[in-house]
N, C-alpha and C positions, 0 to 999 in steps of 0.2 A: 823535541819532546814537549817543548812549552807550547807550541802552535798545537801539538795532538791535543793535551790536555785544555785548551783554550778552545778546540772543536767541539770536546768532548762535553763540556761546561754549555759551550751554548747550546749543542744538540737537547741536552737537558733540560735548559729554560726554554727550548720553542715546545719539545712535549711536553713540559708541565703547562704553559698555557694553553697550547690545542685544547690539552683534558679541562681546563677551568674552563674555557669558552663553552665547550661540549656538552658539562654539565648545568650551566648555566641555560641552555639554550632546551635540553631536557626537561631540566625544571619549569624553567616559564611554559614548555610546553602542554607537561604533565598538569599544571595548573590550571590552566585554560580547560585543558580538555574535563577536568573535573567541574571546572567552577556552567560549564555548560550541560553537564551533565543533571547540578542540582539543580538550574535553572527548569530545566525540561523537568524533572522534578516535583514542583511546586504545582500542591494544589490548582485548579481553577478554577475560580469564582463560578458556582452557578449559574446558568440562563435563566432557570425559573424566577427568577426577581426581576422585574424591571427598575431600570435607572433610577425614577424615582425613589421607589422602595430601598436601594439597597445603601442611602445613608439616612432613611427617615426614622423617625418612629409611626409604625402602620397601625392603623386602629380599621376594623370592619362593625358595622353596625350590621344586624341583622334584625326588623324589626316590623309592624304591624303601623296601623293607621296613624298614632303617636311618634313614629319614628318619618313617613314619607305617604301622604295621600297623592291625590291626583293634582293640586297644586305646585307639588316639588318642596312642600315643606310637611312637619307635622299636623298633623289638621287641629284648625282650633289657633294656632298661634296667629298674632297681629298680621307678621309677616317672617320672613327668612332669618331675623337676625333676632329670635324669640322663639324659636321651638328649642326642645331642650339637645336637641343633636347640637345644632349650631354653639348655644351655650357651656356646652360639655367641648366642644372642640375648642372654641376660644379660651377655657381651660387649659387644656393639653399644650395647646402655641404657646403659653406664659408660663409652660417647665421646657418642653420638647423644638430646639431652633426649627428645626426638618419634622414637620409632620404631615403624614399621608393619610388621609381619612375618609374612607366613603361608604354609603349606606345602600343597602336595600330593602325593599319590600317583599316579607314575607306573608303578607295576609292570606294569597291564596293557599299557600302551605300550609295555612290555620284552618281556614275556612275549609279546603279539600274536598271541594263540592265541583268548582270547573277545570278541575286538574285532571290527568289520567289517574296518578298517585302522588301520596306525596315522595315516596323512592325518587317518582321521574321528575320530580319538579325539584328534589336537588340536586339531581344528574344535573337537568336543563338549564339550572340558576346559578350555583354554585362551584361556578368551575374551577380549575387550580390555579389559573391565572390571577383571580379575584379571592379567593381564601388561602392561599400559599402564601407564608415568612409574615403572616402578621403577629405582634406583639401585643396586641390586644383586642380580643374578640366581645362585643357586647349584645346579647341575645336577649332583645327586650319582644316579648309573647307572651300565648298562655288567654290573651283576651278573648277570640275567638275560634278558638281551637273546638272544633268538633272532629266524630264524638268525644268526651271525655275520656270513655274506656282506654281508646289508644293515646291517649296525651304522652304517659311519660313514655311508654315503647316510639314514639314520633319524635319526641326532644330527644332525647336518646341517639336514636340515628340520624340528628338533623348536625348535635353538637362531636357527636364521633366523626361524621363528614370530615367537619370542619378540622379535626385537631389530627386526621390525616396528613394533611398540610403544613399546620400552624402546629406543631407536638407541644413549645414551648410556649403561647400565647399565654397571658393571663385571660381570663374569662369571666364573664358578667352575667349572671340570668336574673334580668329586672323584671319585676312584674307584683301586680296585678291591678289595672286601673276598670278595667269594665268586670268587677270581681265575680267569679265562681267559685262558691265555697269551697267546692269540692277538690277543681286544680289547685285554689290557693293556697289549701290544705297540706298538698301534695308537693309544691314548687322548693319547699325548703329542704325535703328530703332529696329529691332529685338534684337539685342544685351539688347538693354534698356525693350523693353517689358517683354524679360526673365530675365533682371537683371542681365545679366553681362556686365561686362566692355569689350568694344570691343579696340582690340589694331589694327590699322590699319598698314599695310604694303604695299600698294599697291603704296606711292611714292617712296618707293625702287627697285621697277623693272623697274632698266637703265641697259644699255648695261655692265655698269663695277661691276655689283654686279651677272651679269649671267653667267656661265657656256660656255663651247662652242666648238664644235665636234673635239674629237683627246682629250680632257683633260682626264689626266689619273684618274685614281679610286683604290681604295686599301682595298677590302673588311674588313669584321670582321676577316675571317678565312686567310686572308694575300694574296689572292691571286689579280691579277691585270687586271681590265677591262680600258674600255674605253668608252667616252662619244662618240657615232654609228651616233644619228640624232638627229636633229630638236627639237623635243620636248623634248627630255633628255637635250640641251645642252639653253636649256631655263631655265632650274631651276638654284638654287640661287648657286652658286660659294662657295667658302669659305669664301668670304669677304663680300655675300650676307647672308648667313648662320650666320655668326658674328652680322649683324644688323640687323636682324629679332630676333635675343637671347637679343641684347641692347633693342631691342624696350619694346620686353614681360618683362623683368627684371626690364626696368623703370616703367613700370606698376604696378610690383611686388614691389615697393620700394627697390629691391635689390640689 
């Protein structure tokens, strides 16, 4: 009777541990198979950013003669580390560790004389590579925009483009240095209709913040021009260049 009951006892502890091993062996299973589950799960990072972008802060500049001539800098400035892009970015570097910054020329989108339109020239310009995930868009034009009739119907569709892309950017519409009463008039209601903040510059063009024919130039690549005529020697100096970058910065809080 004692040896039954002494079978019967241990029968019972190897099925209670079978069933503990069992369920132990379920659970870790069931775990796994979940914890793979949420994995597969999780969002993934976007393509449309590139590596650099996606721990910077991205700035685009979009901008006319003052922003990128045929030099590689503003026209007018001494050299590269004096127009007011470069001064505005050396800005940004001393809030922003990671910044991504780069500009283009829009003049012929102003000018809209050797374009097909300006529609195709920001199909051709403005692609989503180059305006997608920036965090801050700065739209400095308005100088030679013709005609005036379509100015704000062309800003309009140039900065909607853009915020296709960028939905979240803050945004900038500087202007008026080569001034037109009429767009100037007009830049501050615009600015508000599309929601950005317009930085004005237009009571900075005096005689001691412009440029002026004979002043020297010092490209990218080191070689040395000179400011020819007229309307080269109208745009902003180095010390014009300087506070047109104080103005946009104070805007920026920076």
């Amino acid at each position: 009777m004692k040896k039954l009951l002494r079978k019967l006892l241990l029968a019972v502890i190897l099925i209670a541990v079978l069933i503990f091993v069992a369920e132990k062996v379920l659970i870790k299973k069931g775990t796994i198979e979940v914890s793979e589950n949420e994995t597969t799960a999780l969002p993934k990072k976007g393509n449309n950013q590139s590596e650099s972008q996606q721990n910077s802060y991205n700035v685009l500049v979009i901008g006319n003669s003052l922003t990128l001539e045929r030099d590689g800098i503003g026209m007018a400035a001494s050299d590269q580390y004096h127009d007011y892009y470069y001064l505005t970015k050396k800005r940004l570097q001393e809030k922003y560790e990671k910044l991504n910054m780069n500009r283009i020329s829009c003049i012929h989108w102003e000018e809209n004389r050797i374009i097909r339109s300006r529609t195709d020239w920001i199909q051709d310009n403005l692609k989503p590579d180059l305006v997608a995930n920036q965090d801050l868009v700065i739209f400095q034009l308005g100088d030679n925009c013709v005609p005036t009739e379509t100015f704000e119907g062309s800003v309009t569709e140039l900065v909607n483009h853009v915020k296709q892309y960028s939905p979240n950017a803050q945004m900038l519409l500087v202007g008026m240095w080569f001034i037109n009463e009429e767009r100037m008039a007009m830049m501050p209601q615009i600015a508000q209709n599309l929601g950005l903040e317009f930085v004005d510059i237009s009571d900075l063009v005096v005689d001691e913040n412009k440029s002026h024919i004979g002043a020297e130039i010092t490209t990218i690549d080191g070689n040395k021009n000179t400011i020819a005529t007229i309307e080269e020697a109208f745009h902003p100096n180095d010390e014009g260049m300087q506070k047109i970058a104080d103005r946009i910065c104070q805007k920026l809080e920076i």
